[in-house]
N, C-alpha and C positions, 0 to 999 in steps of 0.2 A: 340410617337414622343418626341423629346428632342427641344428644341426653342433656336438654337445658333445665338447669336446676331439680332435677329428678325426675323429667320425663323426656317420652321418647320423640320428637320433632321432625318432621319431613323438610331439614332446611338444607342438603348438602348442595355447594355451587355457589351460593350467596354470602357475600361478604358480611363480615359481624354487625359491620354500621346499618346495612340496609335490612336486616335481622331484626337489627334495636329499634329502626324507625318505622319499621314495618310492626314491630310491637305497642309502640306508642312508649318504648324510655328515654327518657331525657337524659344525651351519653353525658352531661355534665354534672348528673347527681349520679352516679351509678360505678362500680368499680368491676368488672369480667376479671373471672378466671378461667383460663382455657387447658386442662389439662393438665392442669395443679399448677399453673403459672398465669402470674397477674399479666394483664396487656395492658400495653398501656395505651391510653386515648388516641395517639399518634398514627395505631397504627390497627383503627378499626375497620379502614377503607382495604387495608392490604390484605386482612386476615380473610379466608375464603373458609367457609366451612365444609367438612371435613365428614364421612361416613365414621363413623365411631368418636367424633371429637366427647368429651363432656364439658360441656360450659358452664360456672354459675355465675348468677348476675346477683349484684346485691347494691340494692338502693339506700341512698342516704336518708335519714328522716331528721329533720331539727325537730326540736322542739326542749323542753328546759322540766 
């Protein structure tokens, strides 16, 4: 199991990108942390998840 932003997920084998777009985020407002380290966008396609990873995702919201 993978622990995306505090639960437990059946996603190991799959790359973070296809994770994000299989969730419906937009990786251009969004920022991951993998394991207490940020990724950065470049390398959403490389990152493969991992049994025990913790990831959290956190969206951008505008507004004033």
């Amino acid at each position: 199991m993978v622990r995306i932003n505090g639960a437990d997920v059946s996603a190991e084998g799959i790359s973070l990108a296809a994770y994000l777009d299989k969730e419906g985020f937009l990786q251009t407002r969004i920022a991951v942390e993998r394991n207490g380290e940020i990724v950065p966008k470049t390398k959403y396609e490389e990152i493969i998840l991992a049994e025990g990873d913790k990831i959290e995702i956190v969206s951008f919201v505008g507004g004033g």
